[in-house]
Each structure stands twice: as C-alpha cells, then as structure tokens.
ROZALO-188943 format. One record per residue (C-alpha): x, y, z; residue in one letter. Coordinates in steps of 0.2 Angstrom, whole numbers, plus 5000, padded with zeros to 4 digits. Each point is the difference from the previous one (the first is absolute). Layout:
residues N
- c1  c2  c3  res
- X  Y  Z  a
...
//
This chain:
residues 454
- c1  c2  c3  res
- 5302  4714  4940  x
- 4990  5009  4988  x
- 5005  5000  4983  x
- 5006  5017  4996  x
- 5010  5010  4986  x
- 5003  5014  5013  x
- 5012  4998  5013  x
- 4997  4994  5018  x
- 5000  5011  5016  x
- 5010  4999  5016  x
- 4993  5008  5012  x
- 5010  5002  5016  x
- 5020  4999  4998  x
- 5004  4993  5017  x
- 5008  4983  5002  x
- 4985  4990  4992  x
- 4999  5012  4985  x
- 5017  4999  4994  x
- 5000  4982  5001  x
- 4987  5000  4987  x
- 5009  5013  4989  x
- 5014  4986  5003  x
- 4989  4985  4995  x
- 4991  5011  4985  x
- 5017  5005  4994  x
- 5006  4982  5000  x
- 4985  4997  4990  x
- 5004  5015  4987  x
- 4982  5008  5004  x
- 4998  5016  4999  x
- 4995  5011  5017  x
- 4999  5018  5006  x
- 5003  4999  5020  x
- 4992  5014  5012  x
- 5004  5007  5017  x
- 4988  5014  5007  x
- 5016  5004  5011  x
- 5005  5015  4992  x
- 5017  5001  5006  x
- 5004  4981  4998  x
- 5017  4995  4998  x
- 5003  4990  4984  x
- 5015  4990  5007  x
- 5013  4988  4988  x
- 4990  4986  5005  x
- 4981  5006  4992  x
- 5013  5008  4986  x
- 5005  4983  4997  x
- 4982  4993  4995  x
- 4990  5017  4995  x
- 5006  5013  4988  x
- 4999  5016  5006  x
- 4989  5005  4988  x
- 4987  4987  5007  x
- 4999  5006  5016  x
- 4987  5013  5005  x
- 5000  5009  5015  x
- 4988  5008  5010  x
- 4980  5002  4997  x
- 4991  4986  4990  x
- 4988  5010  4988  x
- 4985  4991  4993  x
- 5008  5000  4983  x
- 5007  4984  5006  x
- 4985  4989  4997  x
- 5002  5005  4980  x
- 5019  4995  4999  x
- 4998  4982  5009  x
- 4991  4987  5001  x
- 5009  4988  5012  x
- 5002  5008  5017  x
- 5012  4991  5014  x
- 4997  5010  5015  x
- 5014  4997  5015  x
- 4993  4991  5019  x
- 5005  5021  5006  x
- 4988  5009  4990  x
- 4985  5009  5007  x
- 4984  4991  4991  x
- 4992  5016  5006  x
- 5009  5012  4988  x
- 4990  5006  4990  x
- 5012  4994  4982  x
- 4994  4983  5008  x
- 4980  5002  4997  x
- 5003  5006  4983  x
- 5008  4986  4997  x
- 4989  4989  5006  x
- 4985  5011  4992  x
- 5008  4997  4983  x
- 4999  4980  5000  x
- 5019  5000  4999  x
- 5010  4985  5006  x
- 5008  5000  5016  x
- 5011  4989  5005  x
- 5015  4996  5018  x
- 5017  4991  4997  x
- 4992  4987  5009  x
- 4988  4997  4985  x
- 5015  4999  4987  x
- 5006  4989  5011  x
- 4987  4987  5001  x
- 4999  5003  4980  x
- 5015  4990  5001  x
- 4993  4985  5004  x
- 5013  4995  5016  x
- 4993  4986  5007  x
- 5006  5000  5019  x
- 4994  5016  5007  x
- 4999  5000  5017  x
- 4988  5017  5008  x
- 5002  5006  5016  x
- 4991  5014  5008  x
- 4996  5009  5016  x
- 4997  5014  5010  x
- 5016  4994  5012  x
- 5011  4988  4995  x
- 5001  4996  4983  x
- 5020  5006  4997  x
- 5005  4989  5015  x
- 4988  4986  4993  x
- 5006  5002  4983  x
- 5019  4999  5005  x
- 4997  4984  5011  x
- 4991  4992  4983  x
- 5016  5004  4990  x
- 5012  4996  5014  x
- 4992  4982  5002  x
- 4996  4997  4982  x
- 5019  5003  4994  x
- 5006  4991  5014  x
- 4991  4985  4994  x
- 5009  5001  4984  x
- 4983  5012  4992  x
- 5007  5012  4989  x
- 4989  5017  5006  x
- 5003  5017  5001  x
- 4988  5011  5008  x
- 4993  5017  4994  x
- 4985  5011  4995  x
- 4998  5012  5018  x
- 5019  4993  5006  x
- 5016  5001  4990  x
- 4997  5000  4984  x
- 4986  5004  4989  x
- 4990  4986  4993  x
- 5003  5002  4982  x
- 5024  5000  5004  x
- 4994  4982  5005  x
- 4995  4995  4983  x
- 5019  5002  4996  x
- 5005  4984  5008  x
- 4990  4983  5000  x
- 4996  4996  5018  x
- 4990  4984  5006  x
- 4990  5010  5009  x
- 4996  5020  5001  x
- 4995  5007  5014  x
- 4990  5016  5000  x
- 4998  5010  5014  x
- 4983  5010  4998  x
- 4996  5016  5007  x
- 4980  5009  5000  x
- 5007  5016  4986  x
- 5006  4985  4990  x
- 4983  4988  5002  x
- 4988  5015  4998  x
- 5007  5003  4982  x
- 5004  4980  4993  x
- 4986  4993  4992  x
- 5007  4980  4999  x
- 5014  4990  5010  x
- 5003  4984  4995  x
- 5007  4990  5016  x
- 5006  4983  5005  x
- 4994  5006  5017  x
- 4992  5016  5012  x
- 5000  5005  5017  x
- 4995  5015  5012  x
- 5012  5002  5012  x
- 4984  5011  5011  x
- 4989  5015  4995  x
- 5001  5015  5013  x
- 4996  5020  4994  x
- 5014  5005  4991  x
- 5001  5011  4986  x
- 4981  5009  5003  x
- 5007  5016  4990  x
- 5002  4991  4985  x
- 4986  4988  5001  x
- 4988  5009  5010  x
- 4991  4988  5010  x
- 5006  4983  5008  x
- 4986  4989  4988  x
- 5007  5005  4986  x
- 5020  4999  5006  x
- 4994  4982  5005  x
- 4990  4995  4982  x
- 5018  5008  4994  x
- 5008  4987  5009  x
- 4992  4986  4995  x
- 5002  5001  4983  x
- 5015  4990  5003  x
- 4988  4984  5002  x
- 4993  5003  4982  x
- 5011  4991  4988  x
- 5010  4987  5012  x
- 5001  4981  5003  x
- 5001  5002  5018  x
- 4993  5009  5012  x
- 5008  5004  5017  x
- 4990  5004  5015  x
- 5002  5009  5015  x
- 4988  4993  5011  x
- 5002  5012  5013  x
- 4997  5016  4990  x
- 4981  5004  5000  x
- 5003  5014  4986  x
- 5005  4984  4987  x
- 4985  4995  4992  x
- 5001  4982  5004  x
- 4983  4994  4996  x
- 5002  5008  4981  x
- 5013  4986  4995  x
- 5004  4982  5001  x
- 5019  4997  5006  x
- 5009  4987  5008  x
- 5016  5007  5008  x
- 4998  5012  5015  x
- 5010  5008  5013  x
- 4997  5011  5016  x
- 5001  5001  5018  x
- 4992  4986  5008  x
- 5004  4981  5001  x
- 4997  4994  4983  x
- 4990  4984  4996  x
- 5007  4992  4983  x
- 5016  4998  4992  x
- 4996  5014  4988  x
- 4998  5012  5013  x
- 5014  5010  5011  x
- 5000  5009  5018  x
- 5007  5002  5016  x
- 4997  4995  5017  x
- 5011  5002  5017  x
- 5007  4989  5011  x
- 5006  5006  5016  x
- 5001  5016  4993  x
- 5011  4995  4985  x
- 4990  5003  4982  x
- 5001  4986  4987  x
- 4994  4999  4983  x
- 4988  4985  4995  x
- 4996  4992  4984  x
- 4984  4990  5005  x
- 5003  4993  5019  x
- 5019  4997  4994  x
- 5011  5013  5011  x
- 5013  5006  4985  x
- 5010  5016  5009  x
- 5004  5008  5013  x
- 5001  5020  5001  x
- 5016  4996  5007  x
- 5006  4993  4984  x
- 4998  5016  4990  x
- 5010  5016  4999  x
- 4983  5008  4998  x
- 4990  5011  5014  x
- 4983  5000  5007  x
- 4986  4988  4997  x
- 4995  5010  4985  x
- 5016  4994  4992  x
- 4992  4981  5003  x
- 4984  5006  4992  x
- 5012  5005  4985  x
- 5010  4982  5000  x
- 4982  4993  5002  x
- 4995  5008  4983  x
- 5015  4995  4990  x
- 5000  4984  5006  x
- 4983  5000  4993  x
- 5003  5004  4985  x
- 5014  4988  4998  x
- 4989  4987  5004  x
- 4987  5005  4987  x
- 5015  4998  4988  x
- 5003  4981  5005  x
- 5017  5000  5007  x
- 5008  4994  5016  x
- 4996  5009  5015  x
- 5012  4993  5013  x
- 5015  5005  4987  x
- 4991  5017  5000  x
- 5000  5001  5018  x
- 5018  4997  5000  x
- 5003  5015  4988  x
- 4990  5012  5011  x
- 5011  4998  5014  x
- 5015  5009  4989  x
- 4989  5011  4994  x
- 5006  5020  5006  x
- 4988  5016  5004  x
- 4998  5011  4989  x
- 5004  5019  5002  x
- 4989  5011  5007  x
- 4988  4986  5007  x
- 5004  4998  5019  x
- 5019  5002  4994  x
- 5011  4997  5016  x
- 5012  5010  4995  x
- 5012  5005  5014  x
- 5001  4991  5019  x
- 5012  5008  5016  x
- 4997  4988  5014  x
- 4979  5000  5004  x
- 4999  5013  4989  x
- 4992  4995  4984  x
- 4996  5012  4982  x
- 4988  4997  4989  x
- 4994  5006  4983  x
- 4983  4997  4993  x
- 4997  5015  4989  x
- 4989  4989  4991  x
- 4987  5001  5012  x
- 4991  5015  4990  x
- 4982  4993  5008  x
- 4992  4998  5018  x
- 4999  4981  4998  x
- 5018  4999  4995  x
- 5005  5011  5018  x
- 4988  4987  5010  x
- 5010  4986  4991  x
- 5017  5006  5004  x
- 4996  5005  5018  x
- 4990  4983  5003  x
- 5015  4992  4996  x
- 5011  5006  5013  x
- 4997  4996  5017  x
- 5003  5017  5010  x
- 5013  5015  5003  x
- 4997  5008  4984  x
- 5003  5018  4995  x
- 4990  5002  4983  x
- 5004  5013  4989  x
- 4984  5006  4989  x
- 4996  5012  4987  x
- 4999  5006  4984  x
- 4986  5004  4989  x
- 4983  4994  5004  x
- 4990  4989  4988  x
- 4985  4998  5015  x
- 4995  5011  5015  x
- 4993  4981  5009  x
- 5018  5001  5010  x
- 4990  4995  5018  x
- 5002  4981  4994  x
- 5016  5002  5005  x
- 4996  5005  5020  x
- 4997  4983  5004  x
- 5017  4993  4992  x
- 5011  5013  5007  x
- 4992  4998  5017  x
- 5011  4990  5012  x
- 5014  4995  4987  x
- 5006  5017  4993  x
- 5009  5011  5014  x
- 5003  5013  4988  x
- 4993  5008  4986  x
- 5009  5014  4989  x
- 4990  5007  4987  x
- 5007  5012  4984  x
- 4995  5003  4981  x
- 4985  5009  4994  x
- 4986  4992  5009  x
- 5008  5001  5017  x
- 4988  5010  5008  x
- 4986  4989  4993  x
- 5009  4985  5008  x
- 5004  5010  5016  x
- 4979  5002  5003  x
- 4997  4982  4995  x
- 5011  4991  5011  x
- 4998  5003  5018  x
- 5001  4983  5009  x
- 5017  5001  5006  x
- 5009  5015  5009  x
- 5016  5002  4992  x
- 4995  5008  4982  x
- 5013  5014  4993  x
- 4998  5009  4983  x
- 5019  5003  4990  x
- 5003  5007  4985  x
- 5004  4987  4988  x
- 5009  4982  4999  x
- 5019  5007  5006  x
- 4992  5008  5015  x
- 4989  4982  5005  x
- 5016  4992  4999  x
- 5010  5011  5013  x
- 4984  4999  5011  x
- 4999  4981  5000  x
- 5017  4998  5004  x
- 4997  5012  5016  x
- 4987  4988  5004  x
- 5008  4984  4999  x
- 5014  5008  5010  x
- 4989  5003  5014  x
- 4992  4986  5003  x
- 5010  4985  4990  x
- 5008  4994  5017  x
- 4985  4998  5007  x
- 4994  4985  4992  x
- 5006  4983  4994  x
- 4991  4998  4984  x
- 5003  5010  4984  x
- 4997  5019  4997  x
- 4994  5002  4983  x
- 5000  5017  4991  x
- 4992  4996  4983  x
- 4992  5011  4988  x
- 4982  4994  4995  x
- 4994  5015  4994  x
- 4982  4995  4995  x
- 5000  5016  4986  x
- 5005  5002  4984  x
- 5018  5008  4997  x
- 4996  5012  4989  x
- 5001  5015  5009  x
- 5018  5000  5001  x
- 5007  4985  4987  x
- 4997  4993  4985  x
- 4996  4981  5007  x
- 5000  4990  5014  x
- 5016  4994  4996  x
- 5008  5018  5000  x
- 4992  5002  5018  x
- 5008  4983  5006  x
- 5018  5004  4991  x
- 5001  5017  5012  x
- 4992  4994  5015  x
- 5014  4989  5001  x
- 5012  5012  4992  x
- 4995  5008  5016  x
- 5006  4988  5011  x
- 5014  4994  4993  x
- 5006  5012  4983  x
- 5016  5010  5003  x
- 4991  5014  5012  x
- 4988  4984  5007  x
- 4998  5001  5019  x
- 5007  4982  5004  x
- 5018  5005  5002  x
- 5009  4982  5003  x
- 5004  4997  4982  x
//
C-alpha cells in the first residue's frame, strides 16, 4: 500500500468490498466505498462497517483520482470503465483483497484455479486437510472472502482463485498452485483466450509448487519446472495421479499403485476423478499421507449444484448442475452419465460455438428442452437428435421433463436422468447460478413442485 494522508478507495461494495471496509475498519483506516449501482441497497450489514456518509453511489467522476491515492478495486468491476483508465493514467496504486492478503505474510497459502473445477477441487483440499487433523478453511471465489480468513489462524488457507480476481492481484505468495484446466470462458471480460490463459497462470508466479495438468494443452508446461502432476492418463511416478479402467470400472492411480475406485466415491462422472486427482496432487505437494487422504475422500459429499442428485422415484433420477455455465462443463456432466438422459439447457449465452455439443448429445440425450434468452440461438445449433422443444423458462422445462420421463421411464432398466446442465450463464433471469439451482429444484420439489409423493 502506498503511503498516503488521504483516504483509500473501495471500489465495488459487493461481498469482497465490504470485507475490505471490514478489514480497513478493524484497522481504524480511513475509506470512502463506491458503488456505481445507483439504487443500491445499504443494508445493516455494509451499515455496520461504512458510515453512510462514506458510501458513494452511482457515477465515479474523475475527481476521484485527486482525493485518493490507494485504490482497492473489487474482482466485479469492469477494468474497462472508463474511472478505471484514469486511474491507471494517473500512477495511482491499485490494489485486490488478495494483495492485502498476501501483505500479511500467511505462510500456507494454498492456490487453486481453473476454468471447471476449482470449487469442487478446492472443497476436496479442505475436506481432506481437516480430516487429517490440518486446521484450513477455504475462501477467496468460495465462502468467504480472502481477507474474513485472517480472523482466525488456520494451518493452512486455501484460496480458491477466479480470472476477475487474478487479472487484478499483482503478487500471491503460496505454499502451493494448481490449474485445475484452461477452456474459453469469460471472453467478454478478457477478450481473447491468450490473454484469459496468461491471466490464469499468474497463479504460478510466487508459489513453491507447481501443479500440472498434463493433459491440458492450454497449461504452459514447458514454461516451468514442477514436480507434482495429475491428468487423465496412467501416470508414471509417485508424484503424479490419473485414472485408468478396468473392466469398465475407473480407478484412480498414484504412479502404477491403484488407490480408488469410482465406486468408492459419492462423486459423479469421470471429471469428478480428474478433480480427486488434482487435490490429491496437491496434498501430496504438501507432504502428507496419501493413503489417509484416500480414506477421507470416500466421506467426502457433492456439492450443490454440481451434478447434485437431488431427488430419485424408482429409475427415475434428478439432477442439478446449474453450475455448468460453459460448453465443457455440459460435455462433462453428460459424459458422465451413461444414457437415457433428458438435458435441460439454457440461459444466457457467453459463446455462439454451441455445435461442440451435437456430438455429445448424439446417441445419449433422448431429449432436449431448451428455454432462457438464447434459446433460439441453441435451437439453430443443435440439431443431431430429433426430439428438441423450446419452453419458456425453468418452471415450464421442469413439467416437460416430467412428461418425458413418464413416457418412456418403463421402457428401460437403467436410469432416466433429467439434469439441468445448462451450458449458459444465469443471468438472464437470476442473480447466480446458485439462485437458478435453488428454483430448478424448487420446481420439482417446493410446495407447488411437480413430484407430488411428499
């Protein structure tokens, strides 16, 4: 931080900004916080950490650059705001709650990144290192922000690390670093895929170890020397995880050692191995015993909204993975399921490349209902299967999947599965993935749901 008579700058007053007020406060330094949302609401929670009379609503004028010096900007902001560049034009300092963070010198840091992954990842790491008797808590992108955790000491911290908040940090001290994977995502924000992957691989800047996907071809493997790596194939040494299949039963590998079965793991789909791969990675970049690790994985539950089987009547199976707001993360989820799905899709766009998906839903998919704003735009895309309907919204998918299922569940032995993957962005009608996961199973099992055995 700059040294500075003049008070600093908040700039966004979403969850990550107030817990800078909150840290600032507990420090007794002087802040103004800003919000370009002009009808914000100040609830009794910011009330509790800003004065009123230091919160400032609405347009950021370029008088602003002449009353701070030290600017924090919030992982949400728009670099391309115009209040942005004349900050930057003025050689002001600017600053993320991840850098106040690492200016706290916390010694286990653990950094975990990724276009897919990296929550599921991240809560494995946690999961596993408290069960071994690590005190961690997890945070930064997850739970809760990275500056709450300096609250309580912890063995270990684990920061979960997305691309708004990498573009911004300029230093990360960590114990150690991993990419979970590197697909498109985010291109409005970052503009081209280079520079959302050079954003990515900051992460690998400031660590002790670095972990390696081997099977990712957008992770710049020939850029850095590492030791521990994970990925799809049979792995070679003990510091390196994958899977292989034995009459058709997937297992996890730590060199040639077999270590788990998929069968041992409440998790679904072979993406979800990948994941247990990574974390078991990174344990073992930290030194600690991997069979005891293994053991922990087996309690270890899904999280919501990521292949979430939440509701099964007879062969009739739901599933909720709002999460999936990319192509890759729909291939993933429908991969992992082995036929008889109806796949629920929609939302708003953050591509027009949705053909990738013809060759997935092809064969496996028996039905595909559509709805949200870029339904029509999904509608032309996808043509490799027959039964393709367009519904309004997430309420009238539901119903329609039902009548589906109905028709053709007694036909088959294996599971139906209805699961919402919807390969989009929720922002067309929530305010988060979570909020779209919450109703689509609102919509099945809430008061006025359509299951109606409760």
């Amino acid at each position: 931080m700059k040294k500075s008579n003049l008070p600093i700058a908040i700039i966004g007053l979403g969850k990550t900004g107030v817990s800078v007020a909150k840290y600032f406060q507990g420090k007794n330094q002087k802040f103004i916080a800003y919000d370009t949302r002009k009808n914000f609401i100040v609830n009794y929670e910011i009330e509790k950490y800003i004065r009123k009379e230091d919160i400032k609503l609405g347009e950021i004028t370029k008088d602003i650059v002449y009353q701070h010096d030290n600017f924090i900007i919030s992982p949400g902001v728009d670099l391309d705001k115009k209040i942005i560049k004349e900050i930057r034009d003025n050689d002001k300092n600017i600053q993320t709650d991840i850098d106040i963070f690492n200016e706290n010198g916390k010694k286990k840091v653990i950094c975990i990144t990724g276009s897919n992954g990296k929550t599921t990842v991240t809560s494995i790491v946690e999961h596993i290192l408290n069960n071994l008797g690590k005190k961690s808590k997890a945070g930064g992108n997850i739970g809760l922000p990275a500056l709450e955790l300096l609250n309580k000491n912890y063995e270990y911290y684990i920061l979960e690390l997305s691309s708004f908040q990498l573009e911004m940090t300029k230093k990360i001290n960590s114990e150690s670093s991993i990419i979970t994977n590197i697909t498109p995502d985010h291109l409005d924000r970052h503009k081209t895929f280079n520079n959302y992957i050079n954003i990515k691989h900051k992460i690998f800047k400031n660590t002790k170890n670095i972990i390696i996907n081997r099977s990712d071809n957008n992770i710049k493997k020939n850029k850095y020397n590492f030791k521990y790596t994970f990925g799809l194939d049979v792995p070679k040494d003990k510091n390196s995880f994958g899977i292989d299949s034995i009459k058709n039963i997937n297992y996890i590998y730590q060199g040639d050692e077999k270590i788990l079965s998929e069968n041992d793991t409440r998790l679904i789909g072979h993406h979800n191995l990948v994941n247990i791969c990574s974390a078991l990675a990174v344990i073992n970049s930290l030194g600690l015993d991997i069979k005891k690790s293994v053991k922990t994985i087996k309690s270890f539950k899904v999280l919501e909204h990521r292949m979430e089987n939440f509701y099964n009547k007879k062969n009739i199976r739901w599933i909720n993975d709002s999460k999936a707001t990319n192509i890759e993360s729909t291939i993933s989820a429908v991969n992992s399921l082995k036929s008889n799905i109806i796949l629920l899709m929609g939302g708003r766009s953050k591509t027009d490349n949705y053909t990738e998906l013809n060759k997935i839903i092809f064969g496996k998919v028996k039905y595909l209902i559509l709805f949200g704003e870029c339904k029509d735009l999904l509608f032309e895309k996808i043509n490799s299967i027959e039964n393709i309907i367009k519904v309004k919204d997430i309420n009238s998918a539901v119903i329609k999947a039902k009548y589906f299922s109905s028709n053709f569940s007694e036909k088959y032995e294996n599971n139906i599965n209805i699961i919402l993957s919807p390969a989009c962005s929720s922002y067309d009608s929530f305010l988060s993935y979570e909020e779209r996961g919450n109703f689509f199973k609102k919509c099945v099992l809430g008061p006025n749901g359509i299951i109606n055995d409760k």
